[in-house]
Biopython code that builds the backbone (N, CA, C, O; Angstrom):
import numpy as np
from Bio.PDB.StructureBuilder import StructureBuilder

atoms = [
    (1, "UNK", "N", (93.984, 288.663, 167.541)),
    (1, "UNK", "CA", (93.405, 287.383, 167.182)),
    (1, "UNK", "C", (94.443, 286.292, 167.280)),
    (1, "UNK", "O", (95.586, 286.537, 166.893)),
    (2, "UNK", "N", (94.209, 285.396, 167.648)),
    (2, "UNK", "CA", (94.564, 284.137, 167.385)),
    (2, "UNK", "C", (94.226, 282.994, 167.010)),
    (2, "UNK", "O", (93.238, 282.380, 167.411)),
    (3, "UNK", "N", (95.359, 282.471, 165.877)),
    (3, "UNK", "CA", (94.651, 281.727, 164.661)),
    (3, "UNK", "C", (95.096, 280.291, 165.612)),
    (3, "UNK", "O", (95.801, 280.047, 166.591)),
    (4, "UNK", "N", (93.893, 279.277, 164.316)),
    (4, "UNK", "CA", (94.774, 278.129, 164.742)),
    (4, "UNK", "C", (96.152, 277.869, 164.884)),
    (4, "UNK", "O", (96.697, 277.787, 165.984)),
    (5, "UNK", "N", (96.922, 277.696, 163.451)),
    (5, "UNK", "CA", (97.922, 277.504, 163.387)),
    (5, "UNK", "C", (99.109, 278.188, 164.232)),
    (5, "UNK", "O", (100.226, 277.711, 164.428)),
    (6, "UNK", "N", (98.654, 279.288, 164.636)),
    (6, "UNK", "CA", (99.227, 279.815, 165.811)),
    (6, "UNK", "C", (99.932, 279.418, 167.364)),
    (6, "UNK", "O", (100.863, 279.778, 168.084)),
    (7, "UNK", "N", (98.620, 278.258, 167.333)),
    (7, "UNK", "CA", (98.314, 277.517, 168.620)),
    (7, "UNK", "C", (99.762, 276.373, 169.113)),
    (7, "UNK", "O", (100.313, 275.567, 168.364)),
    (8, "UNK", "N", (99.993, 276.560, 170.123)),
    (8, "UNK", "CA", (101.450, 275.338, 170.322)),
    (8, "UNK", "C", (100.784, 273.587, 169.947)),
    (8, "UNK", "O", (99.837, 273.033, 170.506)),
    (9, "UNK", "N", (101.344, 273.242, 169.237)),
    (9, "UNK", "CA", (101.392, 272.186, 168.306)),
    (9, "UNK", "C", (100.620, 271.828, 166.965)),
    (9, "UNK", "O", (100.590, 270.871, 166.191)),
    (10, "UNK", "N", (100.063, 272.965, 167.065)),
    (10, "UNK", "CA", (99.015, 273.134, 165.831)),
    (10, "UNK", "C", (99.709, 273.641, 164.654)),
    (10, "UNK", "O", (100.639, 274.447, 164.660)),
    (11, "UNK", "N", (99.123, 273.047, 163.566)),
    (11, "UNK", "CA", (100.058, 273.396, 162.028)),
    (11, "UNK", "C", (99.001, 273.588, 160.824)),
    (11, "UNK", "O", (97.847, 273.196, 161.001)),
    (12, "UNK", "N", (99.394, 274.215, 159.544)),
    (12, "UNK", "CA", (98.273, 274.119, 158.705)),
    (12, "UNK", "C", (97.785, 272.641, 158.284)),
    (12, "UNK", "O", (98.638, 271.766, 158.139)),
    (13, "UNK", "N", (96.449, 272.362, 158.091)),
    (13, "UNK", "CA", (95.663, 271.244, 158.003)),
    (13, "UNK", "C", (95.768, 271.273, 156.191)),
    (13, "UNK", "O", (95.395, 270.264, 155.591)),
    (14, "UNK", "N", (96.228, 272.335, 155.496)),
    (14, "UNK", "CA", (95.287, 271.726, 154.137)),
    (14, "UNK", "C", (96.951, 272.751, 153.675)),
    (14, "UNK", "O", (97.992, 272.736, 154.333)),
    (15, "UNK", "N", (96.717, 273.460, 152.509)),
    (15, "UNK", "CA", (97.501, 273.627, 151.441)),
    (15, "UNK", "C", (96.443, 274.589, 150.393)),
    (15, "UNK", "O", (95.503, 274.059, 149.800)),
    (16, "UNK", "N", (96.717, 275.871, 150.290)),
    (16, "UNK", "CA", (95.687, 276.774, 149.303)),
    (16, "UNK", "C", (96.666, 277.403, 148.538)),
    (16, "UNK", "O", (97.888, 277.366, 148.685)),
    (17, "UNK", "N", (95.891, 278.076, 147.576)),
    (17, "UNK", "CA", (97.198, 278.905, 146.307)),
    (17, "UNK", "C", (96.086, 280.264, 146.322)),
    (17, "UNK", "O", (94.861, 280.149, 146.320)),
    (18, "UNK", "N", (96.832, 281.523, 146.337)),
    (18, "UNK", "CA", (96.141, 283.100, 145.882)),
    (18, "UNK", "C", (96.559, 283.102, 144.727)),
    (18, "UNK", "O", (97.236, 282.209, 144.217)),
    (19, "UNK", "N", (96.178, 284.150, 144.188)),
    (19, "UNK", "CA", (96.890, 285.134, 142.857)),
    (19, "UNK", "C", (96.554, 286.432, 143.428)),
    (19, "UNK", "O", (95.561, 287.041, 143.824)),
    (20, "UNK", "N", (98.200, 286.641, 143.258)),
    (20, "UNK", "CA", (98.451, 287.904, 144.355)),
    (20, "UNK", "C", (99.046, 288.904, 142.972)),
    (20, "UNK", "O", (99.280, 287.964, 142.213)),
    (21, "UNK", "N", (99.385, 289.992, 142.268)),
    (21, "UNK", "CA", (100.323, 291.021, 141.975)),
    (21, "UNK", "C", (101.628, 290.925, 142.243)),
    (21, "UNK", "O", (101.854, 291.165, 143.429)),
    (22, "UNK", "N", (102.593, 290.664, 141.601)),
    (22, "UNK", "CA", (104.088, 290.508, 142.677)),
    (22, "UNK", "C", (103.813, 291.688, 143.466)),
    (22, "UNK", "O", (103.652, 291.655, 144.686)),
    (23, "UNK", "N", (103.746, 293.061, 142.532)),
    (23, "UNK", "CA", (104.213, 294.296, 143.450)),
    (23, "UNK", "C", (103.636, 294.185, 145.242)),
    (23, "UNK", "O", (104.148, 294.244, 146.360)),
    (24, "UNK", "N", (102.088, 293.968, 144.558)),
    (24, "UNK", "CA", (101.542, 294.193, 145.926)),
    (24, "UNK", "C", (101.953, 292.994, 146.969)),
    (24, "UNK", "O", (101.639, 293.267, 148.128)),
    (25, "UNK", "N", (102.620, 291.666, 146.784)),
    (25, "UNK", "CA", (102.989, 290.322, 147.394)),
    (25, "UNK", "C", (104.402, 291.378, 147.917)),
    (25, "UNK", "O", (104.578, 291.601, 149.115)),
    (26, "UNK", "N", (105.102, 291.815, 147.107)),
    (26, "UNK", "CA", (106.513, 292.187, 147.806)),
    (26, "UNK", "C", (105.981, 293.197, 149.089)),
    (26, "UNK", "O", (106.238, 292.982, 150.274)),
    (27, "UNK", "N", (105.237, 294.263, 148.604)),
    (27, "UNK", "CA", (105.050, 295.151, 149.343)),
    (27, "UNK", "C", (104.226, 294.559, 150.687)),
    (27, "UNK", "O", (104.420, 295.100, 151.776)),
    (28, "UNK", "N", (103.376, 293.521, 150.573)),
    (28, "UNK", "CA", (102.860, 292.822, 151.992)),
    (28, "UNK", "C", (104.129, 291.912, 152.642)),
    (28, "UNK", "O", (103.990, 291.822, 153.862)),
    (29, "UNK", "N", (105.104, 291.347, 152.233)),
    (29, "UNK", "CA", (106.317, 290.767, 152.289)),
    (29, "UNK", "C", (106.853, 291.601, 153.132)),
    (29, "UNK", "O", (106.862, 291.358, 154.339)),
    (30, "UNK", "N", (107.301, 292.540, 152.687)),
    (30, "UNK", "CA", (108.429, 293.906, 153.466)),
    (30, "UNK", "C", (107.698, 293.806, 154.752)),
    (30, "UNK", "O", (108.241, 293.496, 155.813)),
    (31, "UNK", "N", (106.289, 294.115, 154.592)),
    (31, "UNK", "CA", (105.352, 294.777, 155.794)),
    (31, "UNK", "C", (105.525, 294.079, 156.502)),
    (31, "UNK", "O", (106.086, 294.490, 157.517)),
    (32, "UNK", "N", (105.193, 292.726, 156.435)),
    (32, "UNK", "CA", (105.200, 291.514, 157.527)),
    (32, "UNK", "C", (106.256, 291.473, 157.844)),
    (32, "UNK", "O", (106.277, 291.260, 159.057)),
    (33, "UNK", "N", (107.505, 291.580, 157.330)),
    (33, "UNK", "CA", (109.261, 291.191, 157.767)),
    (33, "UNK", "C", (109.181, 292.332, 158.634)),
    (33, "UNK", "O", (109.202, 291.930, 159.798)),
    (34, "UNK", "N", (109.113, 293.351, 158.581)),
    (34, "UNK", "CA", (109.366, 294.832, 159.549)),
    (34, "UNK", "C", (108.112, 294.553, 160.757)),
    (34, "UNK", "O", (108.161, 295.369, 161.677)),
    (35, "UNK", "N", (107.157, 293.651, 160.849)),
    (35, "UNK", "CA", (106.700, 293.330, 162.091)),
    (35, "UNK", "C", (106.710, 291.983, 162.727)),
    (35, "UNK", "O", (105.873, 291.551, 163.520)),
    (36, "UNK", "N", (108.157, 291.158, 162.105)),
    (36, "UNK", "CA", (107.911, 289.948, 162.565)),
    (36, "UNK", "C", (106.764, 289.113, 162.197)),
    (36, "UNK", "O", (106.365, 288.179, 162.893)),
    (37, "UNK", "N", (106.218, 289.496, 161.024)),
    (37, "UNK", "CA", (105.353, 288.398, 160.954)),
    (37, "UNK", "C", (106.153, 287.392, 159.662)),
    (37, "UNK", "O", (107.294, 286.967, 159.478)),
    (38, "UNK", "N", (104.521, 287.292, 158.762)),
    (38, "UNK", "CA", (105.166, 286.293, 157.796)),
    (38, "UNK", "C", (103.384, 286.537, 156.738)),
    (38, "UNK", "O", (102.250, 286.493, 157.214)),
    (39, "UNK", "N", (103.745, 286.753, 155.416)),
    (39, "UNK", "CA", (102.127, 286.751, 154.588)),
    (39, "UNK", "C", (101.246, 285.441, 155.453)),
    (39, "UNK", "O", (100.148, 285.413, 156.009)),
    (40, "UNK", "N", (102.432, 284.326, 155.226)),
    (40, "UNK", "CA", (101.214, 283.119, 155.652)),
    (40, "UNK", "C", (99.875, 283.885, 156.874)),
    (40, "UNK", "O", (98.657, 284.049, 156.809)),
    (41, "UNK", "N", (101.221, 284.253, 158.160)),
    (41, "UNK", "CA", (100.528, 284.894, 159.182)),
    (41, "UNK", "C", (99.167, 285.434, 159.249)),
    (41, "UNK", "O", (98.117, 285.125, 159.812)),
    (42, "UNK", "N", (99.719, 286.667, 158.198)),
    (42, "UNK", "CA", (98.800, 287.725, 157.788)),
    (42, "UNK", "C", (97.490, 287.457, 157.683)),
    (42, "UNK", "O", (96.517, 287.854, 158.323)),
    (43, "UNK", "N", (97.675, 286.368, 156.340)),
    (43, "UNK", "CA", (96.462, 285.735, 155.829)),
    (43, "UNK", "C", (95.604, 285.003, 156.620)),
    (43, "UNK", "O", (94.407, 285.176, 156.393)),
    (44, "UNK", "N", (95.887, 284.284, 157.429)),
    (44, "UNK", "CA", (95.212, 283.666, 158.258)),
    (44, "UNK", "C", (94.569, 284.498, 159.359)),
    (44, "UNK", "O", (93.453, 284.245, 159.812)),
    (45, "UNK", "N", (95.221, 285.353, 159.699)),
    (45, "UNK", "CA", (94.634, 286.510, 161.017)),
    (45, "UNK", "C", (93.583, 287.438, 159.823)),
    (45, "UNK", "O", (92.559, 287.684, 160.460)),
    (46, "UNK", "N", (93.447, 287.991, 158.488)),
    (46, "UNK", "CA", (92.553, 288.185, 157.749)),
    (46, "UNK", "C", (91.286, 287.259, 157.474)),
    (46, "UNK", "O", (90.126, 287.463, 157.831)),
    (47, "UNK", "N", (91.679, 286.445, 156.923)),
    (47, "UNK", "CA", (90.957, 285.477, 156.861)),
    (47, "UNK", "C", (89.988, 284.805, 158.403)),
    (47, "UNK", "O", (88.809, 284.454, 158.380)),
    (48, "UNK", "N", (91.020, 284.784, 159.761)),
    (48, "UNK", "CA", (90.130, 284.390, 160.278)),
    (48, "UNK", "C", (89.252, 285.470, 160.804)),
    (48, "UNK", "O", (88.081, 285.111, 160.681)),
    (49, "UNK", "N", (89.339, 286.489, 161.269)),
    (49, "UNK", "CA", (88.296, 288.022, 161.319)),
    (49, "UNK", "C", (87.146, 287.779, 160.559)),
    (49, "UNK", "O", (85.966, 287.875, 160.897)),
    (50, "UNK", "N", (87.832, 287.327, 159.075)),
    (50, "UNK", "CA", (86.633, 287.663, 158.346)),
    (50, "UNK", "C", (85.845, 286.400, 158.550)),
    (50, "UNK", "O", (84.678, 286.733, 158.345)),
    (51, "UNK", "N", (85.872, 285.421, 158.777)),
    (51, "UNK", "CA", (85.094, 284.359, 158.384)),
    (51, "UNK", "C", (84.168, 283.909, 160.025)),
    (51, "UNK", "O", (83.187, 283.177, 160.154)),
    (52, "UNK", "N", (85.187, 284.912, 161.415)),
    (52, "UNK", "CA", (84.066, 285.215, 162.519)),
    (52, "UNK", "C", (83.007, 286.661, 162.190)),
    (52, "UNK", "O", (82.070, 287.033, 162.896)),
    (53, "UNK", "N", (83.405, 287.177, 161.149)),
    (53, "UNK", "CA", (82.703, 288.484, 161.189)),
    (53, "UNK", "C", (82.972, 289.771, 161.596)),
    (53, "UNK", "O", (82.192, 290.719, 161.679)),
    (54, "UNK", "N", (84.638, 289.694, 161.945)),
    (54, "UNK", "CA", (85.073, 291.002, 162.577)),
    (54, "UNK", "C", (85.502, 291.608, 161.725)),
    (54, "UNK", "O", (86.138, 292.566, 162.164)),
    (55, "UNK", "N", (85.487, 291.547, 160.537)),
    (55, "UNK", "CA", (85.861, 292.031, 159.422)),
    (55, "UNK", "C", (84.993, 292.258, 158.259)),
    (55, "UNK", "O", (84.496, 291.202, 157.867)),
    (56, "UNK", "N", (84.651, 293.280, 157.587)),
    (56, "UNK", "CA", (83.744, 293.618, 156.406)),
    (56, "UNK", "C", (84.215, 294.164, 154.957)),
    (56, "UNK", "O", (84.525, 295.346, 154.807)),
    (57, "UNK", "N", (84.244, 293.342, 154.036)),
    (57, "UNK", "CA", (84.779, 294.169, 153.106)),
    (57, "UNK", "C", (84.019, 295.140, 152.660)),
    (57, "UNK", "O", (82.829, 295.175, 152.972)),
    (58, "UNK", "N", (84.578, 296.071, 151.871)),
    (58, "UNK", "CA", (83.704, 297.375, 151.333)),
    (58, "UNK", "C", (82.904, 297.120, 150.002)),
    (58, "UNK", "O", (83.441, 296.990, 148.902)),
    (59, "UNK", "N", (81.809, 297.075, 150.196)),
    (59, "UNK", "CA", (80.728, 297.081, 148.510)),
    (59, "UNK", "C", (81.153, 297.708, 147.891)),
    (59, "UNK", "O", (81.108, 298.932, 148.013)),
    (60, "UNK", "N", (81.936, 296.866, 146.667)),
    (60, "UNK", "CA", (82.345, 297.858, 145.639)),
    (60, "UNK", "C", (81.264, 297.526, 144.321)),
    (60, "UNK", "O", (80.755, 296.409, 144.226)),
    (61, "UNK", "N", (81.023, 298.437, 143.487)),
    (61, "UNK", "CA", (80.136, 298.806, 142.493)),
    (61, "UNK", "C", (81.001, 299.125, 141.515)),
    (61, "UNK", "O", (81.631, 300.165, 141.319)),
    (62, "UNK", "N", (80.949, 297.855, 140.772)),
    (62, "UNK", "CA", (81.496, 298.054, 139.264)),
    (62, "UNK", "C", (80.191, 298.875, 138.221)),
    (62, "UNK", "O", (79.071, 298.383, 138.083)),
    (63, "UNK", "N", (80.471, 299.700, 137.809)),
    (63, "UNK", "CA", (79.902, 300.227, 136.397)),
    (63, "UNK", "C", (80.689, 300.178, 135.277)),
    (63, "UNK", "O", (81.796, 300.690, 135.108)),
    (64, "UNK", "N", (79.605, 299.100, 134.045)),
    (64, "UNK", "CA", (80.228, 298.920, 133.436)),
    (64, "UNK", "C", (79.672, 300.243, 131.937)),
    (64, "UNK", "O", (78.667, 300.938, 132.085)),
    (65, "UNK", "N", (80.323, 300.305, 130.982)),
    (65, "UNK", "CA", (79.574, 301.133, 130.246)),
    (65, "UNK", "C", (78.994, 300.484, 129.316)),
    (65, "UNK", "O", (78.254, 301.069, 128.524)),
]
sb = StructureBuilder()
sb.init_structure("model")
sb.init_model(0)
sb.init_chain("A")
sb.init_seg("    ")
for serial, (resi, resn, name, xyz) in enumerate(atoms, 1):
    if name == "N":
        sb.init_residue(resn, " ", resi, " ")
    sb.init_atom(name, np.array(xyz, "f"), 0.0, 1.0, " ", f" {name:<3s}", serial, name[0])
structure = sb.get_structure()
């Protein structure tokens, strides 16, 4: 995929905040550094899949008691 911001002269348009886990932020951190990427990256190549549809999250079913 290729995102916008990806694109030669193209940059992010806006500014968003997650709430991430440190653990799990370090552990996507490492991942992306050992493939040259970057989270920003990540997120955006997630994000854009999902928002063409190439991507599905899994129905999860909370039961509560």
């Amino acid at each position: 995929m290729s995102s916008p911001a990806t694109k030669a002269g193209a940059g992010p348009k806006g500014s968003h905040s997650v709430r991430v886990h440190d653990e799990l932020w370090a552990a996507a951190s490492r991942r992306a550094r050992s493939e040259a990427n970057t989270i920003n990256g990540v997120i955006e190549e997630i994000l854009e899949g999902y928002a063409k549809g190439l991507i599905n999250m899994p129905k999860i079913i909370k039961k509560y008691k």
